[in-house]
C-alpha positions as CSV (number, residue, x, y, z in Angstrom):
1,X,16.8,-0.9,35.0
2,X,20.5,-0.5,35.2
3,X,22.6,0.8,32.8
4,X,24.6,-2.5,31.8
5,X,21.0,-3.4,30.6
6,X,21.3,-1.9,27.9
7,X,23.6,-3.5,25.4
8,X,21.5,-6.3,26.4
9,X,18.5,-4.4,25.0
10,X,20.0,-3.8,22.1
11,X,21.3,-7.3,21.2
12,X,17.7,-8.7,21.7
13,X,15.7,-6.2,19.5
14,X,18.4,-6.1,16.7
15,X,18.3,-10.1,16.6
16,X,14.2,-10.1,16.0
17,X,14.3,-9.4,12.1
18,X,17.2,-8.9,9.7
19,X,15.6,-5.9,8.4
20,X,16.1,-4.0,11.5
21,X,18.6,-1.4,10.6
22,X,19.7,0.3,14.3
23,X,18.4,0.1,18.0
24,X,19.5,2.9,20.3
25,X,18.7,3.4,23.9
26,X,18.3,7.6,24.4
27,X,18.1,9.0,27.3
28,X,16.1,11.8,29.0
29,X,18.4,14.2,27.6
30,X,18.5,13.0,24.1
31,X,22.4,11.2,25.0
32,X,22.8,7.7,23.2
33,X,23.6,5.4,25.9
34,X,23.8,1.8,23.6
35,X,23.1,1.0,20.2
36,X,23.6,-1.8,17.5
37,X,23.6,-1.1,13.7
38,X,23.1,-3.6,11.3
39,X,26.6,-4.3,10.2
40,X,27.5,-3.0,6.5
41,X,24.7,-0.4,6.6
42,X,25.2,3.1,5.6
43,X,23.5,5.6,7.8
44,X,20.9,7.5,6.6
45,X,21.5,10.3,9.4
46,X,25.0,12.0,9.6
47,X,26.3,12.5,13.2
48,X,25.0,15.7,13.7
49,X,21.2,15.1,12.3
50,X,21.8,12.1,14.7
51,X,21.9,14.2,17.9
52,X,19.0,16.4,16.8
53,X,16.8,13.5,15.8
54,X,17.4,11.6,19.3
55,X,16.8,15.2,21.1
56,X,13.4,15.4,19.5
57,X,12.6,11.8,20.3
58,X,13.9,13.0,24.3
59,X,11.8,16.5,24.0
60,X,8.7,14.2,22.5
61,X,8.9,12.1,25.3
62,X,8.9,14.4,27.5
63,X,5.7,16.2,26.1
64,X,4.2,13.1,25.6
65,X,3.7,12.8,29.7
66,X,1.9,15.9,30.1
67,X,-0.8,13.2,28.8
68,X,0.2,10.1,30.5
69,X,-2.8,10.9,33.2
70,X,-5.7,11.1,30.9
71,X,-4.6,8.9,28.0
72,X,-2.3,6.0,29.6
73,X,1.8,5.7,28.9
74,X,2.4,5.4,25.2
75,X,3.0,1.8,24.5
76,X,4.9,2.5,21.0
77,X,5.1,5.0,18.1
78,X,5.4,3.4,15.3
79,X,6.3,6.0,12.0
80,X,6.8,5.7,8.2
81,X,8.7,8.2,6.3
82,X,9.9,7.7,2.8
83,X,13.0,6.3,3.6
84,X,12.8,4.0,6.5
85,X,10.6,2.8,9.3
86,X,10.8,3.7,13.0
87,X,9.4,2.1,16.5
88,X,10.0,3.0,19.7
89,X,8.8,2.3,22.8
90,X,9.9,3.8,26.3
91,X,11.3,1.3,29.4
92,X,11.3,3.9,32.8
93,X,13.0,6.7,31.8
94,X,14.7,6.2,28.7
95,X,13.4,5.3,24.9
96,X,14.2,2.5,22.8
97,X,14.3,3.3,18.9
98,X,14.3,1.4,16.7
99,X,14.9,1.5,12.6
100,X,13.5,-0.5,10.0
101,X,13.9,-1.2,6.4
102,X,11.6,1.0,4.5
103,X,10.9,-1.9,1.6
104,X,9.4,-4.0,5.2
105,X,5.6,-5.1,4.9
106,X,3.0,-4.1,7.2
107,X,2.3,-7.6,8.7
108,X,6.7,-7.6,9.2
109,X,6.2,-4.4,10.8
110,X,3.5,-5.8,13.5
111,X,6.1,-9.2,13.8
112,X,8.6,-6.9,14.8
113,X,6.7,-4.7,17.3
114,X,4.8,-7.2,18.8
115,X,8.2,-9.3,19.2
116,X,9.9,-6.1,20.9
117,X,6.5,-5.7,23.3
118,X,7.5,-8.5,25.8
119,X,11.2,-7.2,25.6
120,X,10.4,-3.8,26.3
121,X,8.3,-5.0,29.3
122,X,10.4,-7.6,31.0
123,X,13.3,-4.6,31.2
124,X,10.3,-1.7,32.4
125,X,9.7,-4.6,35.2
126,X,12.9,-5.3,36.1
């Protein structure tokens, strides 16, 4: 996957449900290489909470293949918290995240990541 890619990424995801709030595409070293924000939305994050949340989604990742072998790639994580939703899903070496409207119902929820599945693997076969 090349890096011109990702915008494209973005633009897809962001365009599946109108209560997606932000897509980023981190990289392995917790960078943000292209994002879309809902426009008009306040974030819930401030610049520098920003960088420390995608370094812990990179160092996550990164621990997470230690068990890649004996459990299979993770597909998706998928967390609540009491203020929003997040997905995300990893494409070769970088991971998508994605953040969703806390109010959003479960069976929304599934919509959206079973909408952002096919995406996620089209670009991871590219």
């Amino acid at each position: 996957m090349i890096k011109k890619e990702y915008p494209k990424i973005c633009d897809e995801i962001s365009g599946i449900s109108p209560y997606i709030r932000f897509v980023g595409i981190i990289g392995k070293g917790g960078e943000l290489l292209a994002y879309k924000r809902r426009p008009d939305l306040k974030p819930l994050l401030n610049a520098k909470n920003t960088q420390h949340q995608f370094a812990h989604i990179a160092t996550k990742t990164d621990l997470e293949e230690f068990f890649d072998e004996s459990l299979g790639e993770v597909e998706f994580v998928w967390e609540e918290r009491k203020k929003v939703q997040t997905i995300s899903f990893g494409i070769k070496k970088v991971r998508v995240w994605v953040s969703i409207d806390k109010k959003v119902i479960r069976s929304e929820m599934l919509r959206i990541i079973d909408s952002c599945l096919p995406i996620v693997k089209k670009y991871a076969n590219a």
